[in-house]
Structures are given as structure tokens and as C-alpha cells.
PyMOL Python script that loads the backbone (N, CA, C, O; Angstrom):
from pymol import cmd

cmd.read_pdbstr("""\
ATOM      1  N   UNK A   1      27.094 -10.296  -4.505  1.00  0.00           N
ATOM      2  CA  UNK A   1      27.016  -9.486  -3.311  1.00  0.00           C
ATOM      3  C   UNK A   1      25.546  -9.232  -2.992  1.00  0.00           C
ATOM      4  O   UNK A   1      24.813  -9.189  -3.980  1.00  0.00           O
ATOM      5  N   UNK A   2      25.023  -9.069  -1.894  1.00  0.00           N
ATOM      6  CA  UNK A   2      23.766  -9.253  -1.365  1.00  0.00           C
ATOM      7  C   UNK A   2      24.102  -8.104  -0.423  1.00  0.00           C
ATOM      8  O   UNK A   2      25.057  -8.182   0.350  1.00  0.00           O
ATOM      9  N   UNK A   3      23.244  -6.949  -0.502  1.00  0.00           N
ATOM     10  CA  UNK A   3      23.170  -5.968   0.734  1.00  0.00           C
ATOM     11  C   UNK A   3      21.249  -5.777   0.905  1.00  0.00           C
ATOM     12  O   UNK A   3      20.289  -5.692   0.138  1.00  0.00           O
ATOM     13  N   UNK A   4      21.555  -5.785   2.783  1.00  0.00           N
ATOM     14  CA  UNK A   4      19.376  -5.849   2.946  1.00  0.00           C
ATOM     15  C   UNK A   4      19.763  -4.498   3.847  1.00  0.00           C
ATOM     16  O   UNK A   4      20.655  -4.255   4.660  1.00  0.00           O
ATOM     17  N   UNK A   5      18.725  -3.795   3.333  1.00  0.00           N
ATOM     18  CA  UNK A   5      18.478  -2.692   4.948  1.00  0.00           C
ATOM     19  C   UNK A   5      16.752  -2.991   4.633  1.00  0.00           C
ATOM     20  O   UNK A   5      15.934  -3.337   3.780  1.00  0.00           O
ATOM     21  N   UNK A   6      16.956  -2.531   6.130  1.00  0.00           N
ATOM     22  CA  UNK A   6      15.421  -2.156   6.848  1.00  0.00           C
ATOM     23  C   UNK A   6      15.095  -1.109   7.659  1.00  0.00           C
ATOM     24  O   UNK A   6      16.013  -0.742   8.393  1.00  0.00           O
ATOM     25  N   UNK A   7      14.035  -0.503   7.752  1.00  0.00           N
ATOM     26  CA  UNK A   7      13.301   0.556   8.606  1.00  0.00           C
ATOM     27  C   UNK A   7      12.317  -0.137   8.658  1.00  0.00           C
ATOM     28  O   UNK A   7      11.711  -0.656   7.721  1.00  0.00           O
ATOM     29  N   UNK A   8      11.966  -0.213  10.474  1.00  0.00           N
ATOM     30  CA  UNK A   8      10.749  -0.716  11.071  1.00  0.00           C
ATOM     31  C   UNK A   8      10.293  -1.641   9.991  1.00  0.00           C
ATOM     32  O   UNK A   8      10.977  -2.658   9.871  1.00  0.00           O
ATOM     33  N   UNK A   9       9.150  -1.485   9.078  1.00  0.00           N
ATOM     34  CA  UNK A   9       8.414  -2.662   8.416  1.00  0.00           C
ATOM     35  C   UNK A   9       8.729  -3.094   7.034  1.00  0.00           C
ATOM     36  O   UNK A   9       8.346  -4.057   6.371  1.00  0.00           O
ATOM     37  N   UNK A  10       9.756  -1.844   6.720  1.00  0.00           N
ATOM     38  CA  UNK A  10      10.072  -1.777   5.070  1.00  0.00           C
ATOM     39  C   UNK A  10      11.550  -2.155   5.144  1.00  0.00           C
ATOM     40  O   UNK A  10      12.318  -1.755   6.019  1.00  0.00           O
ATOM     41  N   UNK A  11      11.877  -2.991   4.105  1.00  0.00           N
ATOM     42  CA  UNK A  11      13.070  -3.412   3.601  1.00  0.00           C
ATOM     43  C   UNK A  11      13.502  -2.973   1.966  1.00  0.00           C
ATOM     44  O   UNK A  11      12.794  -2.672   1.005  1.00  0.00           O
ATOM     45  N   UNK A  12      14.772  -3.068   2.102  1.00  0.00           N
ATOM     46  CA  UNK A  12      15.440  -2.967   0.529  1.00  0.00           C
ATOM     47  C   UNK A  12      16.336  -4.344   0.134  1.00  0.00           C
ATOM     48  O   UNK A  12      16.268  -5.020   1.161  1.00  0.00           O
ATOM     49  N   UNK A  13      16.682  -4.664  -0.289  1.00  0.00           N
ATOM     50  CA  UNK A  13      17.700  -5.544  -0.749  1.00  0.00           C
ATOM     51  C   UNK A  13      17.655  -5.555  -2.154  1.00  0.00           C
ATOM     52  O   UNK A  13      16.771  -5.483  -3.008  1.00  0.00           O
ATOM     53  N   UNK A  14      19.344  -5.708  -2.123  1.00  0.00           N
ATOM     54  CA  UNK A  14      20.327  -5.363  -3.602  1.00  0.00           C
ATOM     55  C   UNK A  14      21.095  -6.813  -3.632  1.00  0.00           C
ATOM     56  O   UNK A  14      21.537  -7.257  -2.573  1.00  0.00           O
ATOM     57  N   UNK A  15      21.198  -7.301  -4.445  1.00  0.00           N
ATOM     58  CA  UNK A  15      22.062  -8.584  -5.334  1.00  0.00           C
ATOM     59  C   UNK A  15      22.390  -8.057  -6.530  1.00  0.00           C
ATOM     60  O   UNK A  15      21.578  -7.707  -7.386  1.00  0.00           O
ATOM     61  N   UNK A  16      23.879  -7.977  -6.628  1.00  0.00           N
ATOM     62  CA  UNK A  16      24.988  -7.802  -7.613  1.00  0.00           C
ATOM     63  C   UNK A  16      25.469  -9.260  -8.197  1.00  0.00           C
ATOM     64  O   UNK A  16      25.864 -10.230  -7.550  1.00  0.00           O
ATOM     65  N   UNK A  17      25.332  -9.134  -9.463  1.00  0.00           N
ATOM     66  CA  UNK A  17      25.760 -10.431  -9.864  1.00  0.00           C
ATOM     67  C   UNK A  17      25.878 -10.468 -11.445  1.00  0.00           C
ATOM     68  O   UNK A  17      25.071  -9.885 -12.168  1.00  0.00           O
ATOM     69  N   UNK A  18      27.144 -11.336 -12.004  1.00  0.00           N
ATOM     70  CA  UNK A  18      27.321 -11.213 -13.041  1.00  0.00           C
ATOM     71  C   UNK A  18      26.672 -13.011 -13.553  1.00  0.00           C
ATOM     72  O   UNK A  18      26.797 -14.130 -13.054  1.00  0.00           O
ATOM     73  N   UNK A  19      25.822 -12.338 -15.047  1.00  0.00           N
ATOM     74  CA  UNK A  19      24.893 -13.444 -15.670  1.00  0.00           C
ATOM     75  C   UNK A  19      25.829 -14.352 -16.507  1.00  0.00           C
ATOM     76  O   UNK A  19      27.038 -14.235 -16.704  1.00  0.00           O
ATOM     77  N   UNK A  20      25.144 -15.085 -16.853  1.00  0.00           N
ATOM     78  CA  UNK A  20      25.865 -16.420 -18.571  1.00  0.00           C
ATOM     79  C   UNK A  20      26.492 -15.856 -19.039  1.00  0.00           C
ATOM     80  O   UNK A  20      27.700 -16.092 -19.079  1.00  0.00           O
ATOM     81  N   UNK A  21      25.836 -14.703 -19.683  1.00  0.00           N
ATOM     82  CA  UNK A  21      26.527 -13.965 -20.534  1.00  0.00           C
ATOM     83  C   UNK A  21      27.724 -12.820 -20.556  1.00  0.00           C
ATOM     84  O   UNK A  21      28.360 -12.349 -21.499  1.00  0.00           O
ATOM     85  N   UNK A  22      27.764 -12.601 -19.339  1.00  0.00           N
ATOM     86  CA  UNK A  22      28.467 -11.750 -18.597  1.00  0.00           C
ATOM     87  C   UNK A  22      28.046 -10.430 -18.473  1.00  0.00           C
ATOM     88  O   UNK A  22      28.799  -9.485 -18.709  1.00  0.00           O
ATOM     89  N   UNK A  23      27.082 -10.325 -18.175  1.00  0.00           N
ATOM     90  CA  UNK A  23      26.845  -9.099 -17.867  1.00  0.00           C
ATOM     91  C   UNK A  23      26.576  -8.608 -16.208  1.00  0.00           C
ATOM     92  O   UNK A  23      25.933  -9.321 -15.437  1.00  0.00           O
ATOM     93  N   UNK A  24      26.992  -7.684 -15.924  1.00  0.00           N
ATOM     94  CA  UNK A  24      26.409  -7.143 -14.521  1.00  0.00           C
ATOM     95  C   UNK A  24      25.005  -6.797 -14.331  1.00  0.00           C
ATOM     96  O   UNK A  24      24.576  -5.996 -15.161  1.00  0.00           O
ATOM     97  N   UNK A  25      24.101  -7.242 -13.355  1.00  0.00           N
ATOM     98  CA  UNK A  25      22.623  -7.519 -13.143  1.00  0.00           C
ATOM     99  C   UNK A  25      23.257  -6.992 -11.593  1.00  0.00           C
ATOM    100  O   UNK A  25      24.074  -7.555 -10.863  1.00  0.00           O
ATOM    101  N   UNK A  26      22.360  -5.381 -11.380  1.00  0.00           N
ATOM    102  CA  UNK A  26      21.184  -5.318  -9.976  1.00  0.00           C
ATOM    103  C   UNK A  26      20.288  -5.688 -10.046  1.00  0.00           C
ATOM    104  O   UNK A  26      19.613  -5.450 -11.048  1.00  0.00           O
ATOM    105  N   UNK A  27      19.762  -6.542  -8.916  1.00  0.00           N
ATOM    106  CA  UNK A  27      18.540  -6.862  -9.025  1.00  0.00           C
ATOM    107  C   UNK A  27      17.842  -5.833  -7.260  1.00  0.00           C
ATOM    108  O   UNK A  27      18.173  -6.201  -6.133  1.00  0.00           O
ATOM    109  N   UNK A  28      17.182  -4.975  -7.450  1.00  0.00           N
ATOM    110  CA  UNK A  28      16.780  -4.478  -6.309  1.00  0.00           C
ATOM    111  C   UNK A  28      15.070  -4.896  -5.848  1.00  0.00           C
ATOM    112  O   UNK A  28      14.141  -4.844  -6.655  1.00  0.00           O
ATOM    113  N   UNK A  29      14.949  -5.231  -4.657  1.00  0.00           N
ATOM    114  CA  UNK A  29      13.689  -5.826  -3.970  1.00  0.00           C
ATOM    115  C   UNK A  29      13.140  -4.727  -2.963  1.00  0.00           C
ATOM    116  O   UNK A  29      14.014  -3.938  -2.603  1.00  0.00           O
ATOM    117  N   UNK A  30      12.369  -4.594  -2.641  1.00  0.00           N
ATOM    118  CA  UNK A  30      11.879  -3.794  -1.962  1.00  0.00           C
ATOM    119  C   UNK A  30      10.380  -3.730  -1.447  1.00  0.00           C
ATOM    120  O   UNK A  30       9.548  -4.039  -2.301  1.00  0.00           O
ATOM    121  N   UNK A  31       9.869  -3.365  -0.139  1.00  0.00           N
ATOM    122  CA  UNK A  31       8.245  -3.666  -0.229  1.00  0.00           C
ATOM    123  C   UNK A  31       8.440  -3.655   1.857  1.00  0.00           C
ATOM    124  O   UNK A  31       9.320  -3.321   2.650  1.00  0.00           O
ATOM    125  N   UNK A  32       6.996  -4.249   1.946  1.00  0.00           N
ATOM    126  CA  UNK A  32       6.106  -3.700   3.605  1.00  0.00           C
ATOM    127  C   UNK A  32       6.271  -5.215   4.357  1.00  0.00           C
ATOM    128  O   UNK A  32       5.671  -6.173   3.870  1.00  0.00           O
ATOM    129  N   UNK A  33       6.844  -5.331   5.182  1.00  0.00           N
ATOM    130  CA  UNK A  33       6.051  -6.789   5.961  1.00  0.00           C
ATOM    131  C   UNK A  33       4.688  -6.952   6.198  1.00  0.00           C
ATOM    132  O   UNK A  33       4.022  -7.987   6.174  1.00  0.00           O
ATOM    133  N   UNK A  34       4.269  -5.507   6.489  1.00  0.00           N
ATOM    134  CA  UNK A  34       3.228  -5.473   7.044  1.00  0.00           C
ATOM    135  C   UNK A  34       1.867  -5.867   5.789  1.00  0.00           C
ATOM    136  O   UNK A  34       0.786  -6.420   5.989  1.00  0.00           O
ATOM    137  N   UNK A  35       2.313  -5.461   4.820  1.00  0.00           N
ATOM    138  CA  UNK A  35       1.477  -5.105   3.376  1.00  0.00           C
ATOM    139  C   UNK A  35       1.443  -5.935   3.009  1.00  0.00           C
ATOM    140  O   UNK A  35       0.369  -6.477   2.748  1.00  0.00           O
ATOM    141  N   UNK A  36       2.967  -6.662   2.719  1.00  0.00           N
ATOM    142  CA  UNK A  36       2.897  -7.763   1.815  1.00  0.00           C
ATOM    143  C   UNK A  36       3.315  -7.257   0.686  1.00  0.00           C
ATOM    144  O   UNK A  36       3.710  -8.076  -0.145  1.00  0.00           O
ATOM    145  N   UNK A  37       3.343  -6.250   0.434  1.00  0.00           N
ATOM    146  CA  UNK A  37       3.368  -5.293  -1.080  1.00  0.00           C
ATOM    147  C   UNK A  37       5.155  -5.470  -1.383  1.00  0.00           C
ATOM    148  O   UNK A  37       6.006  -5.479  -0.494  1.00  0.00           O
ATOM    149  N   UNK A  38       5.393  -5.591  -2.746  1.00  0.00           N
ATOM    150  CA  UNK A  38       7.017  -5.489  -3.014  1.00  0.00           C
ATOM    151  C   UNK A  38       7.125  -5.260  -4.181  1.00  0.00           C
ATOM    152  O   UNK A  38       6.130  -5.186  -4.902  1.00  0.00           O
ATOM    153  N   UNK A  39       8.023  -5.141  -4.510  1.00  0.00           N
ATOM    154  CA  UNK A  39       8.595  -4.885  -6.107  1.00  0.00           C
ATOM    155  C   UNK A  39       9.799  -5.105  -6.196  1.00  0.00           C
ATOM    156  O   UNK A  39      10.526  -4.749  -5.269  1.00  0.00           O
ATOM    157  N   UNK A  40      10.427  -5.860  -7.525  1.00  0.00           N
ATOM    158  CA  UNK A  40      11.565  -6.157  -8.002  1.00  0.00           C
ATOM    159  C   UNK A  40      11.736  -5.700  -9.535  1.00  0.00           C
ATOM    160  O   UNK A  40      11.019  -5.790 -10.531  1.00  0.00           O
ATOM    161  N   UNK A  41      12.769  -5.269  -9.322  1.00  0.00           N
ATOM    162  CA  UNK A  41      13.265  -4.469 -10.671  1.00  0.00           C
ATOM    163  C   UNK A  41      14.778  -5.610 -10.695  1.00  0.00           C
ATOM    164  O   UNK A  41      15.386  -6.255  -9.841  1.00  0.00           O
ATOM    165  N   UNK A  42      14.920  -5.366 -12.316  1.00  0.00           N
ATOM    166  CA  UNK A  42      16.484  -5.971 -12.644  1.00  0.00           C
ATOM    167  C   UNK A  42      16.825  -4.588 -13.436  1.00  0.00           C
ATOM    168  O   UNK A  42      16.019  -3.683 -13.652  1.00  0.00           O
ATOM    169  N   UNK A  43      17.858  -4.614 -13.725  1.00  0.00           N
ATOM    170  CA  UNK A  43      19.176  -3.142 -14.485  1.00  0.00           C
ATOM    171  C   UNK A  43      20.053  -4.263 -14.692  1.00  0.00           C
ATOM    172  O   UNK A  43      20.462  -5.049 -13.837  1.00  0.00           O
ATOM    173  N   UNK A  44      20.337  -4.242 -16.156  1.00  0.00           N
ATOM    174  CA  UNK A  44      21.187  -4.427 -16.395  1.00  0.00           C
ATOM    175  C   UNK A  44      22.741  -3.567 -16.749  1.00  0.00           C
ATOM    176  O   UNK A  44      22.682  -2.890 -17.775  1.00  0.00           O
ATOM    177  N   UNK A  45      24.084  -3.539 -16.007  1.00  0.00           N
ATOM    178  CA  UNK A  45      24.694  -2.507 -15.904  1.00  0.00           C
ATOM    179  C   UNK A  45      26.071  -2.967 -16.891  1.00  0.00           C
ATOM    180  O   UNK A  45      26.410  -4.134 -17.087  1.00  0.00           O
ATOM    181  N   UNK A  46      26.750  -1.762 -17.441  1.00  0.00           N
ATOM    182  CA  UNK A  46      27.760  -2.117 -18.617  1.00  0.00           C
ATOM    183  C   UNK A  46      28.985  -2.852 -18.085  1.00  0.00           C
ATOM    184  O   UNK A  46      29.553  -3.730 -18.734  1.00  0.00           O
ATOM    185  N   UNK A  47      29.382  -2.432 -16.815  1.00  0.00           N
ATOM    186  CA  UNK A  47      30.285  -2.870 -16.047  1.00  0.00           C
ATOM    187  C   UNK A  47      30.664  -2.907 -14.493  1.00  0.00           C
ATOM    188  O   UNK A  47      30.356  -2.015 -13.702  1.00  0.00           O
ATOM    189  N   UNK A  48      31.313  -3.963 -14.198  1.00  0.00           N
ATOM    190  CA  UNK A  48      31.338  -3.700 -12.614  1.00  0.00           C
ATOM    191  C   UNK A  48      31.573  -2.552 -11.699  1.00  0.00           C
ATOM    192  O   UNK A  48      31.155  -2.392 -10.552  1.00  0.00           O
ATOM    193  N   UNK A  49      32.447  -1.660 -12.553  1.00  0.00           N
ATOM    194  CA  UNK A  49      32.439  -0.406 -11.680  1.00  0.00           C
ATOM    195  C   UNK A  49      31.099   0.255 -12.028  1.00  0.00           C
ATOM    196  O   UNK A  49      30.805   1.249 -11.365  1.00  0.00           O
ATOM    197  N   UNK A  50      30.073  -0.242 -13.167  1.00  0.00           N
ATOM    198  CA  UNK A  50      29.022   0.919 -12.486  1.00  0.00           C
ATOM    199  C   UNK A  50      28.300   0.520 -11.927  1.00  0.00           C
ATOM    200  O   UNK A  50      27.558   1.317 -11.354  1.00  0.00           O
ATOM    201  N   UNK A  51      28.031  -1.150 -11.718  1.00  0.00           N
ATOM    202  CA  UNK A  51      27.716  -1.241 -10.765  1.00  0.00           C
ATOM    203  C   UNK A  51      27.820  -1.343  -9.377  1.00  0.00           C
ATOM    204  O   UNK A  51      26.834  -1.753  -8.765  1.00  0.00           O
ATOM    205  N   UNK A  52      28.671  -1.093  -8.869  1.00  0.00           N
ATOM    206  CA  UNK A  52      29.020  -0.944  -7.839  1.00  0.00           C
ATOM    207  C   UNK A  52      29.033   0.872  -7.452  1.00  0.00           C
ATOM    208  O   UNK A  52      28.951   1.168  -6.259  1.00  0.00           O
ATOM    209  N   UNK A  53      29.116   1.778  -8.281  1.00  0.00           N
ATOM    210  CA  UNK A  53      28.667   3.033  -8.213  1.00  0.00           C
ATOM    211  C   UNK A  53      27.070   2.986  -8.219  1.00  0.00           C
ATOM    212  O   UNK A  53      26.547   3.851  -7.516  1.00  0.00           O
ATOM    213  N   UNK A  54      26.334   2.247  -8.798  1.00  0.00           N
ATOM    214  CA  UNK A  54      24.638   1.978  -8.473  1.00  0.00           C
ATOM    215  C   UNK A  54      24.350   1.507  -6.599  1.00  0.00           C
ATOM    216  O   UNK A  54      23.511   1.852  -5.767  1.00  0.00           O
ATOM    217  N   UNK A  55      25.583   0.538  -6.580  1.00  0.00           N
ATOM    218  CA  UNK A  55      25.020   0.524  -5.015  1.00  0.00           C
ATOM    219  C   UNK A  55      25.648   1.206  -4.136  1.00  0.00           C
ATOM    220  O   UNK A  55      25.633   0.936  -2.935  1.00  0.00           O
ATOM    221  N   UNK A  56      26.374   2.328  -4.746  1.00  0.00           N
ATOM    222  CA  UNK A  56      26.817   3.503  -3.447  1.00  0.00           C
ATOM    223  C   UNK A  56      25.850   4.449  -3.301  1.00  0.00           C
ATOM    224  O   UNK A  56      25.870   5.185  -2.314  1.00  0.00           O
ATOM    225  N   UNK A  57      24.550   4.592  -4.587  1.00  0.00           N
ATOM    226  CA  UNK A  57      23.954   5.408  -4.569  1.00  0.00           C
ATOM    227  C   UNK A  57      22.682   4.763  -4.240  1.00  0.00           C
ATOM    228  O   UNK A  57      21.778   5.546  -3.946  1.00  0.00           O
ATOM    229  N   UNK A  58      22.400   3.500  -4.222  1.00  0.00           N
ATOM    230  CA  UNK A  58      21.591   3.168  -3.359  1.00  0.00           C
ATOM    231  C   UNK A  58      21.838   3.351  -1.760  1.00  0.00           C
ATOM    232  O   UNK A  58      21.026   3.924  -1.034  1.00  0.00           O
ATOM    233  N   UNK A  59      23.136   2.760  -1.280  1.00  0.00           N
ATOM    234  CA  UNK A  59      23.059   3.039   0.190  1.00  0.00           C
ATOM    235  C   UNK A  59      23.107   4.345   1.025  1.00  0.00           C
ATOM    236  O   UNK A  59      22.899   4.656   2.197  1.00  0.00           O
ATOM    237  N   UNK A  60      23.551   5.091  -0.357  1.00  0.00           N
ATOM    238  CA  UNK A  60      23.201   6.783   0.053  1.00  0.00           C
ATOM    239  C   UNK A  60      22.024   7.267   0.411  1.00  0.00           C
ATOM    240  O   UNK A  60      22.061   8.129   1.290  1.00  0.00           O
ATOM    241  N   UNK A  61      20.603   6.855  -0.168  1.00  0.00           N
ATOM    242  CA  UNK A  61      19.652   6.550  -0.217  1.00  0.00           C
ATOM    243  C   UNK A  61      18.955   6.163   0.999  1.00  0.00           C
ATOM    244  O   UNK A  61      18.273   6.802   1.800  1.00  0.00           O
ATOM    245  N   UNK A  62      19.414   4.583   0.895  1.00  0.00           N
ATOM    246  CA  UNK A  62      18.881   4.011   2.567  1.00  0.00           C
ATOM    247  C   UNK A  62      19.226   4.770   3.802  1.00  0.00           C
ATOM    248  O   UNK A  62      18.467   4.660   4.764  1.00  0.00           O
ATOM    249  N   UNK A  63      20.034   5.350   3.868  1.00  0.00           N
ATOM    250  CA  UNK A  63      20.548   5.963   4.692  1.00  0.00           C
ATOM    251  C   UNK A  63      19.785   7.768   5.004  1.00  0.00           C
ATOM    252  O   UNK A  63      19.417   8.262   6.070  1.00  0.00           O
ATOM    253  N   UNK A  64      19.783   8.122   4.162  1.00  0.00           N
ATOM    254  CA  UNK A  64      19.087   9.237   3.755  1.00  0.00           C
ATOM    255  C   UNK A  64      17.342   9.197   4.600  1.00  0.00           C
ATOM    256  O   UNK A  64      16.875   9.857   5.529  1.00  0.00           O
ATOM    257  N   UNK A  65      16.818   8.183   3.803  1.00  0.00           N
ATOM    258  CA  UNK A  65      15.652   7.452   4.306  1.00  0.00           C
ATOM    259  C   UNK A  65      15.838   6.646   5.858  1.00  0.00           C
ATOM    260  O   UNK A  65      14.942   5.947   6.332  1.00  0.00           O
ATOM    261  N   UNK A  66      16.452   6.756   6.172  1.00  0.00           N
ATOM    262  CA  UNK A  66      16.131   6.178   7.444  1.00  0.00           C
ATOM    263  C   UNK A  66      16.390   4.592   7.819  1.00  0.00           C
ATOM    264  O   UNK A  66      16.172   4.255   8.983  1.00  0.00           O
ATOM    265  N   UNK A  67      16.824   3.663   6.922  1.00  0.00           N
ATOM    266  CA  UNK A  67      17.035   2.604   6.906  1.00  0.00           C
ATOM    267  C   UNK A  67      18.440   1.862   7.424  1.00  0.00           C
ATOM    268  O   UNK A  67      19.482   2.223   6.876  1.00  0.00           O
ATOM    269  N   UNK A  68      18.490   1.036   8.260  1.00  0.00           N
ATOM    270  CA  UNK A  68      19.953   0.180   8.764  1.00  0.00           C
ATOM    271  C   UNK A  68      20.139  -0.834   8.046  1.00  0.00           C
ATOM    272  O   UNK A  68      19.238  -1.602   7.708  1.00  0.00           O
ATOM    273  N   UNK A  69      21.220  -0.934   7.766  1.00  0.00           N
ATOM    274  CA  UNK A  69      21.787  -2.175   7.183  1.00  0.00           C
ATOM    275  C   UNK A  69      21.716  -3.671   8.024  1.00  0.00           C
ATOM    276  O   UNK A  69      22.095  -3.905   9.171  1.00  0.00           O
ATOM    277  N   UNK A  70      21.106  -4.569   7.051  1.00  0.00           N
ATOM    278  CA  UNK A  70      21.348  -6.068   8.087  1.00  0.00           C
ATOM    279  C   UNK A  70      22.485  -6.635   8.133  1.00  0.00           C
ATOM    280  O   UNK A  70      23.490  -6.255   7.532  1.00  0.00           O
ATOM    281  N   UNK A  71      22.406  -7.440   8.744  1.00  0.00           N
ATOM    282  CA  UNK A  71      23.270  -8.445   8.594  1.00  0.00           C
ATOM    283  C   UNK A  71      23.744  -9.355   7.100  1.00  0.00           C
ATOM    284  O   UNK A  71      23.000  -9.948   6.317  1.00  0.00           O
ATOM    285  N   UNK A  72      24.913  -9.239   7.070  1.00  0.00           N
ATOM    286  CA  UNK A  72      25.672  -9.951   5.175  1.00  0.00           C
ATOM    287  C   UNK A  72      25.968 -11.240   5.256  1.00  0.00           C
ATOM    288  O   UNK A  72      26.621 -11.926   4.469  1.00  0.00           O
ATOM    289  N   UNK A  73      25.322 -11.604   6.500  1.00  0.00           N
ATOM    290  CA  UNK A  73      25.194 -13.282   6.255  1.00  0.00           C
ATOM    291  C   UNK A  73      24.854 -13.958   5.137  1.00  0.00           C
ATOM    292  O   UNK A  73      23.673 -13.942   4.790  1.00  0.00           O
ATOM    293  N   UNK A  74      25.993 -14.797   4.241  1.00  0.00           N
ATOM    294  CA  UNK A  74      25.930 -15.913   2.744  1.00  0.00           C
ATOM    295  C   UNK A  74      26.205 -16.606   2.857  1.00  0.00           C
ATOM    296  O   UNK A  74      27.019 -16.752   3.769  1.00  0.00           O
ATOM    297  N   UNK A  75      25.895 -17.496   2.222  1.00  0.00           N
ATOM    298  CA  UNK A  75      26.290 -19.341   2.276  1.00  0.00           C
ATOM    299  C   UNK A  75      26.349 -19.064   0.829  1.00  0.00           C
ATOM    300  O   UNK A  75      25.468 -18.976  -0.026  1.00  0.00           O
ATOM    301  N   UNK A  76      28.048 -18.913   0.780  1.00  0.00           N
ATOM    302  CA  UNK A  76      28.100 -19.512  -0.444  1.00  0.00           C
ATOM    303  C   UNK A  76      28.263 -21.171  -1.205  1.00  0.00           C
ATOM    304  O   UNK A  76      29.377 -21.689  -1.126  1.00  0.00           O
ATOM    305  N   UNK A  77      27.211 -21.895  -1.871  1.00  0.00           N
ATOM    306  CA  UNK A  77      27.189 -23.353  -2.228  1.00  0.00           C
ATOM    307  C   UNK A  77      28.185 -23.870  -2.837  1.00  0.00           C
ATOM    308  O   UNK A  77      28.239 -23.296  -3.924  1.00  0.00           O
ATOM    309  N   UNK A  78      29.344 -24.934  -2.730  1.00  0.00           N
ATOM    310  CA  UNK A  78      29.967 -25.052  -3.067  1.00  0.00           C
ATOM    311  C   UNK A  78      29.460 -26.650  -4.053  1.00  0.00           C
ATOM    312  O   UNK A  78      29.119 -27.717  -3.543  1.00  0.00           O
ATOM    313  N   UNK A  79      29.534 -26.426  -5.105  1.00  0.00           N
ATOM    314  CA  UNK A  79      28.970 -26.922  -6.090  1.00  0.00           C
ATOM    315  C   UNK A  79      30.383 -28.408  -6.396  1.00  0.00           C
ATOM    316  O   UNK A  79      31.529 -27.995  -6.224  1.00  0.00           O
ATOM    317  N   UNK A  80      30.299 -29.516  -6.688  1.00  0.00           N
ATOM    318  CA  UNK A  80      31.382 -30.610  -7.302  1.00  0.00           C
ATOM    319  C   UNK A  80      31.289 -31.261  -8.766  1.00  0.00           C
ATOM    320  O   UNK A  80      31.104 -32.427  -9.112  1.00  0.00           O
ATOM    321  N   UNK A  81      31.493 -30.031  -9.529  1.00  0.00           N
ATOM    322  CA  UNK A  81      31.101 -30.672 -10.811  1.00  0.00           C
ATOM    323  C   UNK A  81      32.366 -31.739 -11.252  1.00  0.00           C
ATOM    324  O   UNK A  81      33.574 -31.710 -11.015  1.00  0.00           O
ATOM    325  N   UNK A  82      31.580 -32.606 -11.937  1.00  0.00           N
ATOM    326  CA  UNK A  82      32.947 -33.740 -12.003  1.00  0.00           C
ATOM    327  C   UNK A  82      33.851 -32.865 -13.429  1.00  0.00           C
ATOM    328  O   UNK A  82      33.173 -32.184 -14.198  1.00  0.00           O
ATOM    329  N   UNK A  83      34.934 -32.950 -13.580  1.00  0.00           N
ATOM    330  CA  UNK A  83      35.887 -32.620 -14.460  1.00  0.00           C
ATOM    331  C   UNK A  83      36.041 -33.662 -15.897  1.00  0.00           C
ATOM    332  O   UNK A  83      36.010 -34.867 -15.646  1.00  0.00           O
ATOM    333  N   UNK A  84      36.155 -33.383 -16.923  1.00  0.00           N
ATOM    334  CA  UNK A  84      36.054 -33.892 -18.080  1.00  0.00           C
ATOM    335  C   UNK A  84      36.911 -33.613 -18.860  1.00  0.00           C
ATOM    336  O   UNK A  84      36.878 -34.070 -20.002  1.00  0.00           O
TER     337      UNK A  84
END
""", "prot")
cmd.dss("prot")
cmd.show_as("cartoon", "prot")
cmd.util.cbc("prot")
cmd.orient("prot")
């Protein structure tokens, strides 16, 4: 899952995603168009419901702050691994 908000020059974006190993990974992005400046953090979380309670309290947040949600446009790749 991929959620972006923005205010005027600043953006957030969140990717939910479970790793190899199975674990749940936020990865949150954040930073200036204007600056150039950003930062990315990873959390690794115990389970899908908390993460998904991490991004209610992020969009509580964006919202709070002043930020709109973009557009959830994905292409998800559909991969053809041959079978064995």
C-alpha cells in the first residue's frame, strides 16, 4: 500500500509492505521540493494490524498539519515466473 499527501511544497509518503522474511515494514518519506531536503525512515512493525494502526496515525497527522492526500495511482507488475 502506498499513501502520498502534500501541502504546497512538502510531501509525505507511506509504503506498507510485508519483507522475505515476513515481516511488516513502514517505510515513511518525507522532505521540500523546494529544498530538496528529505528523509526516510523504515519501522519495522510486529503485525499487520499495527501497522495499519501506524498509518491511521499518520494520516491523523497529515491532516492535522495541513496536508491532502494524492492520488493512489499503482501499477502493480505482474511478474511470469516459469513453474517447476
Amino acid at each position: 500500500m502506498i499513501y502520498r499527501w502534500r501541502k504546497q511544497t512538502a510531501y509525505l509518503h507511506t509504503w506498507v509492505y510485508q519483507d522475505l522474511m515476513g515481516d511488516w515494514i513502514i517505510t515513511r518519506s518525507w522532505g521540500d521540493t523546494v529544498t530538496e531536503k528529505s528523509t526516510v525512515k523504515h519501522q519495522v512493525m510486529p503485525s499487520f494490524h499495527d501497522a495499519r494502526q501506524a498509518l491511521k496515525r499518520t494520516a491523523r497527522y497529515c491532516r492535522r498539519q495541513g496536508y491532502q492526500p494524492c492520488s493512489k495511482d499503482e501499477t502493480q507488475l505482474g511478474f511470469n515466473f516459469p513453474d517447476k
